[in-house]
N, C-alpha and C positions, 0 to 999 in steps of 0.2 A: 803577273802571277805565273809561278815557276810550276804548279801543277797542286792534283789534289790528295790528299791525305786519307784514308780511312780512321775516323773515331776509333782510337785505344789498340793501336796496332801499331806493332814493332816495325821501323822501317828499314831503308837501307837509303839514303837520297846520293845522286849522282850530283856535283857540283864540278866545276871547270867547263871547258879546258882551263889550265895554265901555260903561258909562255914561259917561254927565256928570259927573265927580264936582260941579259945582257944583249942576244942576238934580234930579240922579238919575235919570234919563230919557230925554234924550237921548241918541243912542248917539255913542260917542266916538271920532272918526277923526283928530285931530289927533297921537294918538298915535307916537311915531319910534322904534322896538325895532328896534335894530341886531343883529348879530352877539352882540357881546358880553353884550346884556341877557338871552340865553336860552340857560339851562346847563343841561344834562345828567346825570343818576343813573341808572347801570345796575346795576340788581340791589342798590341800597343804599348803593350805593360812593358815595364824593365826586363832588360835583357837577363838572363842569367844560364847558367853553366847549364849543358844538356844531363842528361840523368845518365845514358848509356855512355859507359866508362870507356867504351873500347873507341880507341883512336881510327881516325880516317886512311884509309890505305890508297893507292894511285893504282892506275894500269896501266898498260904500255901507249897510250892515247892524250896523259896528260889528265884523265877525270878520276876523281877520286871519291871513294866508296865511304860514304859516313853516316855510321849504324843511328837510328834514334830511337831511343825506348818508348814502349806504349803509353808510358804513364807521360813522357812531355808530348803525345797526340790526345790525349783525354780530351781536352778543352775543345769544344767546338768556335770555329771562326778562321781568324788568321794565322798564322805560324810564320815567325820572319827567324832567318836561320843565317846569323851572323860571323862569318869566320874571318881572323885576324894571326896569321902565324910568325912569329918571333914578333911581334909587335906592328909586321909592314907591310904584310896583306892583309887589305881589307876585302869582302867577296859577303855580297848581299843578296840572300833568295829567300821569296814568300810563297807560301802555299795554302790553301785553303784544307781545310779539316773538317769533313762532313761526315752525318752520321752514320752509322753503318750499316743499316736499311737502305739507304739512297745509294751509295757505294758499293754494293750488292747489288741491286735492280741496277744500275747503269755499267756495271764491268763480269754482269753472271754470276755469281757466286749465290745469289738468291733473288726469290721475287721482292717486288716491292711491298710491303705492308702496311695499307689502307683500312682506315677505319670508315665506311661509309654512314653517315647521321641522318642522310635526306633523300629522296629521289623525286627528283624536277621538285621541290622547295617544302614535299611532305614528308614527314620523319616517318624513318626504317622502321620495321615494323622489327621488335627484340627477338630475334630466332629462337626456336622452340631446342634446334640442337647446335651449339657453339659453331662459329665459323660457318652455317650454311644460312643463308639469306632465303625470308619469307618471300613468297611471290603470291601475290594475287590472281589469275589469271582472268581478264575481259575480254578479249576477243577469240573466237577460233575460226577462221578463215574469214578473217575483218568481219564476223558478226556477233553480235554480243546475246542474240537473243538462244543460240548455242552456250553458251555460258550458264545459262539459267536451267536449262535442261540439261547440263551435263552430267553431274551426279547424282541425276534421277534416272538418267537415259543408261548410263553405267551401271547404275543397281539392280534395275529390272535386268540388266543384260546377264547379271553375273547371279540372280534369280534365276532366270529360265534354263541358262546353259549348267549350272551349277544343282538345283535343284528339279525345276520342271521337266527338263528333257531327263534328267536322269532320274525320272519318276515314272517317265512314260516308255523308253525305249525298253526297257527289262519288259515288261507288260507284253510289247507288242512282237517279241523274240520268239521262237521254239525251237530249243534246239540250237540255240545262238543265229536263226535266222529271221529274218523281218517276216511274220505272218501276212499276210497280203491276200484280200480277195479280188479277184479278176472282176471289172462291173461290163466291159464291154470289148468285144472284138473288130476291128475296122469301125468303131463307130457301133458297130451294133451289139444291144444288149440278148436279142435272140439266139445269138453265133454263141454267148457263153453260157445260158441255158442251154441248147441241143448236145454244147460238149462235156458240161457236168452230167446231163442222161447218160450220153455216150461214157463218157466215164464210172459213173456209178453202175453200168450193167455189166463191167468187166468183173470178171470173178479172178480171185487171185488163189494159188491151192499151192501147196507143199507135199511133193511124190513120199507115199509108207512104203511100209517095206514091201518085200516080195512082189515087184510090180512085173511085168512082163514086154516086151516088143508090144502087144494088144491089148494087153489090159494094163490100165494104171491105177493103182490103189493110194487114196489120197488118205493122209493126216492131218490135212487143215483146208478146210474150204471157208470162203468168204466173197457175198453173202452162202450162209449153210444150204448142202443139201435140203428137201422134203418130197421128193415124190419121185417113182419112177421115172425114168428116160425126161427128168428137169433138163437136161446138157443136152439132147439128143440134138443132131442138126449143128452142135456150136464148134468152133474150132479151137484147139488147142495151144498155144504158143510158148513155146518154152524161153524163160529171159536170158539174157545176152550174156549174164553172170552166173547160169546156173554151175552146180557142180560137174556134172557130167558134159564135158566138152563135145562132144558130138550133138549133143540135143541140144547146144545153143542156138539159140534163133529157128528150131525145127518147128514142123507146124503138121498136122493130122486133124479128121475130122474125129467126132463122137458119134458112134451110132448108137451107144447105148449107156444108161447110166442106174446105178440100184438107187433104192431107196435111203436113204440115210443123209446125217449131215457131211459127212466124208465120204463120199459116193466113189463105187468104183466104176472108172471108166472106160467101157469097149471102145478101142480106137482102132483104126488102120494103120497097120504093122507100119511100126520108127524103125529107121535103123538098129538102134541101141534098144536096151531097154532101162528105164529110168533106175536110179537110185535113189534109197531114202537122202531125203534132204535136199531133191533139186526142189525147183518152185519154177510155176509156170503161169500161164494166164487163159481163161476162156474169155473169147470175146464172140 
């Protein structure tokens, strides 16, 4: 067999060399193979005239170039390709003609295309979307009993994270941060009792207006004023952000405080003296 054919495809088949017949040797290019000198046997049957009219041309080598139409490649099998010129060359080559799936999967031009029926002797199961193959799956990590639990195991997963957490975290946010109570310090739950006291006796105030170096007049106290000299004895702290930059982080005591909820208070000369709107801290 002289080689193989692609089903319904226009060819080109190389045939020779030819000699000299006079010297034996030289290669022979005067050669003139028309149409009609090169006939055709498909699968055995009677030869007869190729379909592609245009005659066989030579190269500088002696082999000669002879077109064959797609329609005498149709027939799948054998193809015997018989050339006789002026009556006195004989030159006989067969090739096979395969289909054009196989001819494709074996020289690139495409994959092969397989119909699958079975897997290990049980029929395919008919894909739900053309061209994509059902799969069952039994094992996950060689255990089957994973299998059983898996789209149970998935659905609560995609319940709690899908639903449940985003039921709870809004909830537990203020202010876009996680609310959180403290239950213990080193270990101990006393250490976070003594510093919520400690914390809750701090009083937090916002400096009114016309305050002085010694006296500060407050606009918002928390917890409020009730009684005379309430502050007396406490110490003053002004926060690390307040407006008046000199009194950040300043500290003075209170000797005296009136009565009211926004109590004014006698301190020991600040540097500065306060502005409406700073904010400070009794502790």
């Amino acid at each position: 067999m002289d080689g193989w054919l692609r089903q319904s495809t226009a060819v080109t088949l190389k045939i020779g060399p030819f000699v000299d017949s006079t010297d034996g040797n030289t290669a022979e290019t005067a050669l003139t193979i028309s149409q009609a000198d090169v006939r055709l046997s498909k699968n055995g049957a009677d030869i007869a005239q190729k379909t592609e009219a245009t005659s066989c041309t030579h190269d500088e080598l002696g082999m000669y170039d002879c077109p064959v139409d797609a329609t005498d490649t149709g027939t799948l099998g054998r193809l015997d390709l018989v050339v006789a010129e002026t009556g006195a060359l004989v030159v006989r080559h067969t090739f096979m003609v395969v289909p054009a799936n196989v001819w494709d999967s074996l020289f690139g031009a495409d994959a092969l295309q397989v119909d699958v029926a079975q897997w290990l002797g049980t029929a395919a199961a008919t894909p739900t979307v053309a061209g994509v193959p059902e799969v069952d799956l039994t094992h996950v990590a060689g255990a089957t009993t994973n299998v059983a639990a898996l789209a149970t195991n998935v659905d609560a997963i995609l319940t709690d994270t899908g639903t449940t957490l985003d039921g709870r975290i809004p909830a537990a946010l203020v202010g876009g941060r996680i609310d959180a109570n403290l239950g213990a310090i080193s270990g101990s739950t006393n250490g976070v009792a003594a510093l919520q006291r400690s914390a809750d006796s701090i009083v937090r105030c916002t400096v009114g207006a016309a305050s002085t170096t010694t006296n500060i007049v407050t606009s918002a106290c928390s917890p409020s004023g009730a009684v005379a000299d309430q502050f007396k004895g406490r110490i003053v702290i002004f926060d690390a952000n307040t407006t008046t930059a000199a009194l950040r982080g300043q500290a003075t005591d209170i000797t005296a405080s009136t009565n009211a909820a926004t109590p004014e208070l006698t301190v020991t000369a600040l540097t500065t003296a306060p502005a409406s709107g700073d904010t400070f801290v009794i502790v």
